[in-house]
C-alpha positions in Angstrom: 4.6 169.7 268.3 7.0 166.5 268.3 4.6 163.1 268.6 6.3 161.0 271.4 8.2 157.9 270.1 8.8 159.6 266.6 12.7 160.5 266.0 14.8 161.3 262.7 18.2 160.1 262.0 20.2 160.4 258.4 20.0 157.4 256.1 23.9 156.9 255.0 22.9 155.1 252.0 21.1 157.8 250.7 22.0 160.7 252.6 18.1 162.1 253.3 16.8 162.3 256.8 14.3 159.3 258.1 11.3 159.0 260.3 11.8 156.6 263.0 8.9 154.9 264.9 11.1 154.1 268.2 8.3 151.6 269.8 7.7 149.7 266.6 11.3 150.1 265.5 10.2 150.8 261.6 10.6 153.5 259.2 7.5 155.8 258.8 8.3 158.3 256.1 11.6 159.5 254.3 12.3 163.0 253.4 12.5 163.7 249.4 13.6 167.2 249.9 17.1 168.3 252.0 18.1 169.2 255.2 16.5 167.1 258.7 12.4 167.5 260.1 11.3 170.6 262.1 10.3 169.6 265.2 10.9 165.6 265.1 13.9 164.5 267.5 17.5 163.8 266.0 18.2 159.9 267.2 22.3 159.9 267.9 24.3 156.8 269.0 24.8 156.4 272.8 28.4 156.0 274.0 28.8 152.9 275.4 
């Protein structure tokens, strides 16, 4: 189960897959091993 305000996106610099903590706006954790989370939210960029 997703925990609310938790999302992922790719890091382009390194090309592994972040935790994002959307209230605080800080990185939580980065993923050593490849691919994205299971069950954590993809963040995309809204079209303005």
């Amino acid at each position: 189960m997703a925990k609310k305000g938790i999302g992922q996106t790719k890091n382009p610099r390194t090309g592994k897959y972040v935790k994002i903590d959307r209230d605080k706006g800080r990185i939580v954790s980065t993923k050593k091993s490849p691919g994205p989370y299971k069950n954590v939210p993809v963040i995309r960029k809204t079209k303005d």
